[in-house]
Phi, psi and omega in degrees: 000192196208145178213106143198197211208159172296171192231154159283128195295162202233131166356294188293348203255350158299323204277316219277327172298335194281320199276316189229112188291310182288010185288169192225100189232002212242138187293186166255171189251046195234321177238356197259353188294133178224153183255141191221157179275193207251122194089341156334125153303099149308146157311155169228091173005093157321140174084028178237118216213122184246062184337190187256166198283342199266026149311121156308325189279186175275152216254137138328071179312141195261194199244115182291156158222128155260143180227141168259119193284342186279322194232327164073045153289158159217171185213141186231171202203074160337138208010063183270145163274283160203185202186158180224082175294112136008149153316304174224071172016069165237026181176142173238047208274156187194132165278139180216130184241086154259156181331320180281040223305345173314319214250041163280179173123188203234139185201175226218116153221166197261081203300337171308325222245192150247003160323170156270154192289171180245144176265117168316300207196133176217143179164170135327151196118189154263166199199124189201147151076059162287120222222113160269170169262164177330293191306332184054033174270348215228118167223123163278148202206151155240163192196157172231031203285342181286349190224027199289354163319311185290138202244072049251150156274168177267133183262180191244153141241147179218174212212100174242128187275095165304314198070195178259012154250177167227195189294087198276167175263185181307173160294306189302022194021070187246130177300358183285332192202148216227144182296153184304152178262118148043127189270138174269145202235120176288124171262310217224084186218180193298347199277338168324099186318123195110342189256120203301175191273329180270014193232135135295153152291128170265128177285341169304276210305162196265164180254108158233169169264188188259200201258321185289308176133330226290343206208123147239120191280127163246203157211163184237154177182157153355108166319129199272189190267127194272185199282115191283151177315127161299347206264310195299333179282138164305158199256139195320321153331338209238001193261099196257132188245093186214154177243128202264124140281059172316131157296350179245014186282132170309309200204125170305152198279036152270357148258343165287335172288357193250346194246314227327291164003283180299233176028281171349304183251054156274162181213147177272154214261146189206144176220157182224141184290121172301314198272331201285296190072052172243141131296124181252128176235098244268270196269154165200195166317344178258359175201104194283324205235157192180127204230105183269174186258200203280336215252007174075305193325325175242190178194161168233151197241167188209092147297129169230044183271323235252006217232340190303297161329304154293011198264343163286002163213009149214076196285130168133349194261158195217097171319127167231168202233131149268137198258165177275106171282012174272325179224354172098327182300142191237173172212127181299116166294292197208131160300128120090039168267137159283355213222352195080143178243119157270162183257153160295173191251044168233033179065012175315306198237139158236163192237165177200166162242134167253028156142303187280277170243172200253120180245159159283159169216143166260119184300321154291002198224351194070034200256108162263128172248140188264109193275309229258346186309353203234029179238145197281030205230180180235144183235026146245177182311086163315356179251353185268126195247034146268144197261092157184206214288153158277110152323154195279184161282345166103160165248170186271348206125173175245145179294179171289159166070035190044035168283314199232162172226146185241126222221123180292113150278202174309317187266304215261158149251154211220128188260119197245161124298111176297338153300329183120345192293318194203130183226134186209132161328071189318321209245016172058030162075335175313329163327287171280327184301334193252341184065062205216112153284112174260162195222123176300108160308129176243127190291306213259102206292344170288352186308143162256322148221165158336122158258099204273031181249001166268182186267141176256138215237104178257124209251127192228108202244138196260137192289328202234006163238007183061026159332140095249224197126211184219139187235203182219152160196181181222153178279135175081021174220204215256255190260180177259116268234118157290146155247283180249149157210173190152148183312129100216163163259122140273119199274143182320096185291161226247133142287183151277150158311273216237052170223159165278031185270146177232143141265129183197131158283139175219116171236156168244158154305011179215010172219112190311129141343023152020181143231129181222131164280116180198168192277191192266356163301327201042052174256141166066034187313150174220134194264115203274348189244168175215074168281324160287359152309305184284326177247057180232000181256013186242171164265110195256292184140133161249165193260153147203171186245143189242115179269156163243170153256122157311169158293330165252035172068027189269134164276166192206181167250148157215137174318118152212162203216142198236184176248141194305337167261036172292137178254110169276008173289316187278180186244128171242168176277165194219135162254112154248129182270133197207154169194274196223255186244133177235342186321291173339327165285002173332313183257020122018062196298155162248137148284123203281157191186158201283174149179217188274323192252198138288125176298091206285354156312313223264328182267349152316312165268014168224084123105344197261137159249154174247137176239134166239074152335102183287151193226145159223158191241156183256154200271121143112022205192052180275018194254301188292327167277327145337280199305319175302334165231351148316317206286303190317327190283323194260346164270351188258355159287291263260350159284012163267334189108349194234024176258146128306081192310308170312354188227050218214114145246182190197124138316123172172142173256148173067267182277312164335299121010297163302314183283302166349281156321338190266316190273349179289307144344344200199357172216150229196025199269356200252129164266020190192143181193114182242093195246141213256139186026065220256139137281107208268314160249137206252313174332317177269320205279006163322302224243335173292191194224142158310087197302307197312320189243350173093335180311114164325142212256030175262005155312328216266269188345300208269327171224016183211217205310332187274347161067030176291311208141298217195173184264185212282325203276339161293323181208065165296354185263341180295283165349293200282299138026282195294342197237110183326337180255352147255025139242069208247338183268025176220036173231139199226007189277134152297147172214109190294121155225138156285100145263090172282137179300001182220049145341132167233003170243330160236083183336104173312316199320309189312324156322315204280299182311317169308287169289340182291329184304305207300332181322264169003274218273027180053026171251167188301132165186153192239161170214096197246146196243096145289126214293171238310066185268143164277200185279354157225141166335097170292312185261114221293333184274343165306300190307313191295332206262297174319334223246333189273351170286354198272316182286298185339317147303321181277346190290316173321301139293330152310313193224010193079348179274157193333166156281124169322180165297308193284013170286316192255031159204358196052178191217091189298110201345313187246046137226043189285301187314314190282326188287334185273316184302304188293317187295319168280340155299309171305294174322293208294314156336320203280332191264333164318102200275000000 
């Protein structure tokens, strides 16, 4: 076999591009090529070079190397761009952009041989995106070697048939030269008939085949704009620099400024017939996305124009089309949808959800079918308490020849007739009679479908002990089958190519993610790595689930994870950590480590239990839905006997954060409580902007995690109800918050609002903003540092130890620098052993 890969261009030959763009030091790839022995170093080019993509100069290619794995000779091939090796490595295709621009282009060798590569196409320009079909008879390629006057040139697109032969040597076995390949064929250029006049081949857009060779999809677009003289630009000075936020702007501008990029390139999907040798041109402004199905012939398109303007406070809906990719004719599928529409994968049918059920469309006939309305069962998230549609459960795939889509309720998978004909509990209800979520495994990562005369590899986690494992079934056979099951999470295991072997991780909080082996009976699993070793020498912790009742009486769960030398005799301090539903992490390995929140590995072993609650919400009422299910939740450890009711703090960042801060407000049950990026007024932040993605943050209020309902001028009493800093004169809990100044999710000012109240009213609270930190800690040494105040705060209250410095005395602006030198330093003293 063969194996090869680019070289990073060597240092020095970075700086000789920066000084000089124009030398010319670099061979042809026609002649440059060497064979070096085994353990040998390739040469590496001078002046071979990969700027960054958003580098104006031109970008250089570095030195390919093939190495032959049976003997470990190489042969390297100087200012290669890029390359592809054939499946079975009989081509070597490559690009090459050098200083020497005659001898750029796209070439070809026969990695068996000692010929020299051959040129497909060669010349100046550029030569990109080298793209086989399935079959690998076929490589596509774009180049703008034809147009280099034009300020921007124009690319091409083209096409060379390896075909099922290959790259052979002469009769004469002379090594020098190898017989010619294929003539490569221009397919695609503007001058093409069907191709619009004001559109380019886009250099952006990805190049694909259909699954068949039959249909190659590119894009077309706009000529971008070209590139200006530095002498012709205004001097920065001289530049008025304002941004217009219009009411009538499709999208505001912190997302047009977050997209621009994107925009810049964007481009529209166009296909070319392979056996026809037609230009299609598919997508356009009026159907921006286009999804082709396996075999190419249809596609689904997608608009959201009429939805944009609203999407800042009910964001996902979309009209979709099914398109002809033969002709282009579109047809509407579905209005004003949330969930997306798919194709089966032989183009029959496409499927969707509308919140409730999963209906069909049959591509021959426009025929819509509802599968799921008359089965007794629910196919969206039952659990999901936010207000708007709950999503489905998702499907496993389709059988061959689209006969059958295999479609998840919460337990079960279930064998549908995309027509409507026929339906049948695939996993026999055993799902729900055991509270066991079955899940399809997919072995082959090439599967397109089901085969249903094989055995299906099912992933199975039990809902109320967080069990899992594997089970076996068949379509058309009998009960679902046990393999493995157990306290542990088993992660989907890896096939062997051509072996019947699984790969699979299985972790506990108290046990490393291994590697394991095993056959597909999954008898005698054998474990190849020994990663619990290293954290089997340390004091660790075990997981269990503790049940509860909310305040309206739903039952529920909460995580708590004890040190491995728990004593029920003693009383320990309890940290609660909160977000949404967390049980599901039971089996969790945590690795301890620094970070934004608490590490419940690091306070578990040194003397703490940690509790994580599931909290569920009432629509208009997340503060209170919160409170309803903590305080309860954290009273049914503390009825076992071995908690410090004085000594129970709490934690959580962001939505977490928020319930926290909302609860310190309305209870006095936390002798300590530290909440990270809290949002304090849903009035302003209501109305604020997701910085990181550009979104208006009034989606969140109206349809998602914060859960009011509805907008401010609809439940202006929720608003308020709901937001921490007006009832800020009734927290009587100390408190540590995080808020960083370059926050991209949770406006700090919010951070800002929150502590000036409690200033203002004299109560304790620390607030530390790390300058230009996002919304969780990035940089290690932040994380090491926040992470060592945080136990310190909580150690403080907890356990009795002293108050830091920066507790009793703060840390006074211009001296920060020095306090952070002595504090980390102190720390790294602290930690030694």
């Amino acid at each position: 076999g063969f194996i090869a890969y680019l070289l990073e261009p060597k240092s020095e030959a970075k700086k000789l591009v920066d000084k000089d763009a124009t030398a010319t030091n670099a061979e042809g790839a026609s002649s440059n090529s060497t064979v070096s022995p085994r353990g040998s170093s390739p040469t590496v080019r001078e002046g071979a070079s990969q700027p960054p993509r958003a580098s104006k100069k031109k970008e250089y290619g570095s030195d390919l190397v093939l190495r032959k794995m049976s003997d470990g000779t190489e042969r390297s091939f100087a200012d290669v761009l890029d390359y592809t090796l054939s499946r079975d490595a009989k081509t070597l295709a490559f690009t090459v952009s050098s200083k020497k621009e005659e001898t750029n282009g796209v070439y070809a060798m026969a990695p068996q041989m000692d010929a020299a590569p051959v040129s497909l196409l060669a010349g100046k320009g550029k030569y990109q995106k080298l793209t086989w079909d399935e079959d690998q008879t076929e490589l596509a390629f774009i180049s703008e070697r034809d147009d280099q006057e034009s300020k921007p040139p124009k690319f091409k697109v083209y096409l060379w048939e390896r075909g099922t032969a290959v790259l052979k040597e002469s009769a004469n076995r002379n090594h020098s030269t190898i017989t010619a390949p294929n003539a490569v064929s221009e397919i695609v250029s503007t001058s093409s008939p069907g191709f619009r006049k004001d559109f380019v081949v886009s250099d952006k857009a990805t190049l694909g085949f259909s699954l068949d060779g039959s249909h190659l999809f590119l894009g077309a677009a706009p000529p971008p704009e070209p590139e200006k003289d530095a002498d012709q630009e205004i001097p920065a000075d001289e530049k008025v620099l304002v941004d217009l936020w219009h009411w009538k702007d499709d999208y505001v501008q912190p997302i047009q400024k977050i997209r621009a990029e994107q925009e810049r390139n964007k481009s529209y999907r166009a296909v070319y017939l392979v056996k026809d040798k037609k230009f299609m041109q598919l997508a356009d402004e009026k159907m921006e996305s286009l999804s082709p199905s396996n075999n190419g012939r249809y596609a689904i398109g997608s608009d959201n124009r009429a939805y944009r303007v609203m999407s800042d406070y009910d964001p996902g809906l979309t009209d979709y089309y099914l398109v002809n990719a033969d002709d282009g004719g579109r047809k509407l599928v579905g209005q004003k949808q949330r969930f997306g529409v798919s194709l089966s994968p032989g183009a029959k049918y496409a499927i969707y959800f509308d919140g409730k059920d999963w209906n069909s469309y049959s591509i021959a006939s426009g025929a819509i079918v509802n599968l799921t309305k008359n089965l007794a069962v629910h196919f969206f998230n039952e659990d999901n308490d936010t207000p708007e549609l709950p999503p489905p459960y998702g499907i496993a795939g389709w059988t061959k020849d689209d006969r059958d889509v295999l479609i998840y309720d919460r337990y079960d998978v279930w064998q549908i007739s995309p027509d409507g004909s026929s339906a049948k509990n695939f996993t026999d209800a055993v799902g729900r009679r055991d509270k066991i979520a079955f899940r399809y495994v997919r072995l082959d990562p090439k599967e397109r479908s089901i085969d249903p005369a094989k055995p299906l590899l099912l992933h199975a986690e039990n809902e109320e002990t967080r069990d899992s494992g594997f089970y076996r079934d068949r379509i058309n056979g009998g009960l679902p089958e046990k393999l493995v099951m157990g306290a542990k999470d088993f992660n989907n295991p890896t096939k062997a190519k051509d072996a019947d072997m699984l790969m699979f991780t299985a972790s506990r909080f108290d046990e490393f993610p291994d590697i394991w082996v095993t056959g597909l009976e999954f008898k005698n699993p054998k474990k190849v790595t020994g990663g619990d070793e290293q954290r089997a020498q340390f004091n660790w912790g075990t997981g269990e689930l503790v049940g509860f009742k909310n305040a309206d009486g739903v039952a529920l769960k909460g995580l708590l994870l004890k040190p491995d030398n728990f004593d029920p005799k003693k009383k320990y301090p309890m940290i609660v950590y909160i977000y949404e539903r967390l049980t599901q992490g039971l089996h969790a390995f945590r690795n301890p480590g620094p970070g934004t929140s608490i590490n419940p590995t690091y306070y578990v072993s040194n003397g703490y239990l940690i509790f994580m609650p599931d909290i569920v919400y009432t629509t208009g009422y997340p503060g209170q839905s919160a409170m309803k299910c903590v305080l309860p939740g954290i009273q049914a450890v503390v009825d076992k006997g071995f908690v410090d009711e004085n000594a129970i703090g709490i934690q959580g960042h962001s939505w977490g954060g928020y319930q926290i801060a909302y609860m310190v407000t309305q209870t006095n049950r936390f002798k300590a409580a530290a909440p990270g990026a809290a949002v304090s007024n849903m009035t302003s932040a209501y109305s604020g902007i997701r910085w990181g993605s550009g979104l208006p943050r009034q989606f969140q209020y109206e349809h998602s995690q914060s859960r009011i309902g509805g907008s401010l001028w609809e439940y202006p009493m929720r608003y308020f109800e709901n937001s921490p800093v007006f009832h800020a004169d009734k927290v009587q809990t100390p408190l540590l918050m995080i808020n960083n100044d370059e926050d991209d999710a949770v406006p700090w000012y919010q951070g800002i609002e929150f502590f000036l109240a409690l200033r203002r009213l004299n109560k304790e609270a620390y607030m530390f903003s790390y300058n230009g930190e996002k919304h969780g800690l990035r940089k290690r040494i932040n994380q090491k540092d926040y992470t060592h105040r945080l136990q310190e705060f909580f150690d403080h209250f907890l356990k009795g130890a002293p108050a830091p410095e920066w507790m009793e005395k703060g840390i006074p602006y211009l001296q920060r620098e020095k306090e952070k030198e002595k504090y980390r330093v102190a720390g790294e003293y602290e930690q030694r052993p």
